[in-house]
C-alpha positions as CSV (number, residue, x, y, z in Angstrom):
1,X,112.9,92.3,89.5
2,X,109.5,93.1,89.3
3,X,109.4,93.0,85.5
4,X,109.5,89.2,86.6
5,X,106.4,88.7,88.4
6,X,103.9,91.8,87.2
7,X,105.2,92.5,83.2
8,X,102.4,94.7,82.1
9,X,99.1,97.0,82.2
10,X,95.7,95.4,82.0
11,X,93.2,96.4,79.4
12,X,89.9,98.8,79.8
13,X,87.3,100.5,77.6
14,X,87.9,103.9,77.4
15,X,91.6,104.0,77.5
16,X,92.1,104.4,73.8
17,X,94.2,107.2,73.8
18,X,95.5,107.4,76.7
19,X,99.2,105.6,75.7
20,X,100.0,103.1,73.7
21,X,100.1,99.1,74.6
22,X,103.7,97.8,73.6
23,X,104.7,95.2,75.8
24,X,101.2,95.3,78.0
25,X,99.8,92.2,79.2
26,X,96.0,92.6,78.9
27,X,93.9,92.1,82.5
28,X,91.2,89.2,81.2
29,X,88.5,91.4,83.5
30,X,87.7,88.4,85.8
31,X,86.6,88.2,89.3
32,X,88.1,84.9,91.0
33,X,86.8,84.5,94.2
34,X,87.8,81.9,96.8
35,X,86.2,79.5,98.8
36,X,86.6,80.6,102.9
37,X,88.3,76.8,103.2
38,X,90.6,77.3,100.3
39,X,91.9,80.9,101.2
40,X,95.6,81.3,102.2
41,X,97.3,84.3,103.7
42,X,99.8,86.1,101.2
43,X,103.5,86.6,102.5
44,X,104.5,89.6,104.6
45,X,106.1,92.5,103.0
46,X,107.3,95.6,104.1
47,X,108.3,98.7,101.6
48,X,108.6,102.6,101.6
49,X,105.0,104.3,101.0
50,X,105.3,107.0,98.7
51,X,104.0,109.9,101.2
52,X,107.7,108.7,103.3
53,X,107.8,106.3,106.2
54,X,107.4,102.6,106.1
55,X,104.5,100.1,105.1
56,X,104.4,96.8,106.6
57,X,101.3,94.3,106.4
58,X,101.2,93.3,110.0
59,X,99.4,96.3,110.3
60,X,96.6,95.4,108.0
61,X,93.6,94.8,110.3
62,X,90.3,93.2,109.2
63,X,89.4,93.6,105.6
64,X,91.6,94.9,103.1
65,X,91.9,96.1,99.9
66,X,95.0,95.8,97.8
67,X,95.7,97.5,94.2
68,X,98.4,96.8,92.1
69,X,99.0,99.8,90.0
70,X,101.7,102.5,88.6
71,X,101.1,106.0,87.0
72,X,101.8,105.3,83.5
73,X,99.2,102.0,82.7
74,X,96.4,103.9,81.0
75,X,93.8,101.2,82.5
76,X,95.3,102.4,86.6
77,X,93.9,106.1,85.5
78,X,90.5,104.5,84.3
79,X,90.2,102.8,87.8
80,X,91.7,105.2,90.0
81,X,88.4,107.1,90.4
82,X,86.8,104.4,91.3
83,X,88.8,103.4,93.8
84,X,89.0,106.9,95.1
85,X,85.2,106.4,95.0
86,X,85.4,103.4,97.4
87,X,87.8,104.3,99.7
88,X,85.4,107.5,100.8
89,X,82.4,104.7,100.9
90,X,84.4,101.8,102.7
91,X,87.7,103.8,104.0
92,X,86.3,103.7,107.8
93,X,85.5,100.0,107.6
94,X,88.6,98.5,105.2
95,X,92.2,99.2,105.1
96,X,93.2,100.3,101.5
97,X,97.0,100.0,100.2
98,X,98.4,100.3,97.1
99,X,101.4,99.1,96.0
100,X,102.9,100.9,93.0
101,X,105.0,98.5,91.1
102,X,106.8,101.2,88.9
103,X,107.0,105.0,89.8
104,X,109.1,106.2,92.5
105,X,107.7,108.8,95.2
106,X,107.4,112.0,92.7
107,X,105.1,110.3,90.2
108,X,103.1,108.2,92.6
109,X,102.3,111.0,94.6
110,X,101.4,113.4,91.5
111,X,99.1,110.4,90.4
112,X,97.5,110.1,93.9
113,X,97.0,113.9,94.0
114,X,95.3,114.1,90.3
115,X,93.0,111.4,90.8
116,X,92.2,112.2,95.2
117,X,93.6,109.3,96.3
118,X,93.8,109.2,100.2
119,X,95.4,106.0,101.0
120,X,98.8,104.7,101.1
121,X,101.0,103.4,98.4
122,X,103.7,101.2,98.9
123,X,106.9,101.7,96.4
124,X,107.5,97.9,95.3
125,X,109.5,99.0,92.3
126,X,112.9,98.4,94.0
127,X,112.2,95.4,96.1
128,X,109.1,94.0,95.0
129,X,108.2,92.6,98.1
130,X,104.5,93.6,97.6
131,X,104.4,91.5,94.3
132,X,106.1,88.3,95.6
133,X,104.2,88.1,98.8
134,X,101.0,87.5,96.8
135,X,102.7,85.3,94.1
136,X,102.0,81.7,95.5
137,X,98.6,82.0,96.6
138,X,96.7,84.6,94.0
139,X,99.9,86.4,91.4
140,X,98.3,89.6,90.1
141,X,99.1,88.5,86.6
142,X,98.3,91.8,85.0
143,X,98.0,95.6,86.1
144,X,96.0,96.8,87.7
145,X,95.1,94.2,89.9
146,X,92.6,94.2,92.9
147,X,92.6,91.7,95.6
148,X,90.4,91.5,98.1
149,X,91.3,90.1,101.6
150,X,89.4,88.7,104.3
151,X,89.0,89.4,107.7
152,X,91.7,87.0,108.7
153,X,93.9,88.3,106.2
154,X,93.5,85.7,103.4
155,X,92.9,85.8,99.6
156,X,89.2,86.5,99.6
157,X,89.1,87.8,95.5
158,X,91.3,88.9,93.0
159,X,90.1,91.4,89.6
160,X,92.5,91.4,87.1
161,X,92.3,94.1,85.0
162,X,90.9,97.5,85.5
163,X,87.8,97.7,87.5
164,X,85.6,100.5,86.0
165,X,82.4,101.1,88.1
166,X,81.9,100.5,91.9
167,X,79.7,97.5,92.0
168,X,82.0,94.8,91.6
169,X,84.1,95.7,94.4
170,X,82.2,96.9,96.4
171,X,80.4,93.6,96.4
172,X,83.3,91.9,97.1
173,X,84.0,93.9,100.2
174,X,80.5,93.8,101.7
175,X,80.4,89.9,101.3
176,X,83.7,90.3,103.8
177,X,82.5,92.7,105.8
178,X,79.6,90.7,106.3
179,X,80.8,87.7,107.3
């Protein structure tokens, strides 16, 4: 099911060998950003995280980020540093998920550990409840995906594609934080 809504891994520089690209549906790299009067709220989803227990998005309080991702996409290794990277800046001040479209809990978890990733993942691989709840307002079209939501929970950005330095997002999450 989610081969239906996210069918591929975004493009980066500096994955060339890291795997090859059959059946990958390159991230374009853009940053949409939406206007505070045109944002929506995504659906609500629940799923397993990968460390055990159970995610559910009424939880998400304030700002959020949310990555699409799974172990495998060559461009999700570029960007997992980074996002390691902002978590330990912006961790205390925005609620990180990830929601692992693919893997089950063994390879999410080795990913997480090899790249020093501290926040949750949900598995959406089964259920893809993650994926769906975003499809009418913002569909992560490619992954990795980033969005960005506001303080009241809407769509405040979206990156698809990898993201492969700090700046853009973290941009994107002081503008929230902000205002």
């Amino acid at each position: 099911m989610s081969a239906l809504v996210l069918t591929g891994c975004g493009s980066a520089a500096g994955v060339d060998g890291q795997g090859g690209d059959a059946g990958y549906i390159a991230g374009d790299g853009i940053v949409t950003e939406i206007a505070p009067e045109a944002r929506a709220a995504p659906g609500s989803f629940t799923g397993p995280l990968a460390t055990g227990g159970e995610f559910d998005s009424a939880t998400l309080d304030g700002v959020a980020l949310v990555n699409f991702w799974y172990a495998a996409c060559p461009p999700c290794r570029v960007e997992a540093p980074v996002l390691a990277d902002l978590h330990a800046e912006y961790g205390d001040r925005v609620d990180f998920i990830g929601i692992n479209v693919r893997d089950g809990a063994a390879q999410a978890l080795a990913f997480e550990e090899e790249f020093g990733i501290e926040y949750p993942s949900v598995l959406d691989d089964q259920s893809a409840q993650g994926q769906l709840a975003f499809a009418g307002i913002v569909a992560p079209n490619a992954v990795p995906s980033t969005i960005i939501l506001d303080a009241e929970g809407r769509v405040a950005a979206r990156v698809s594609g990898a993201v492969t330095d700090t700046s853009i997002l973290a941009t994107l999450l002081q503008e929230e934080l902000e205002r």
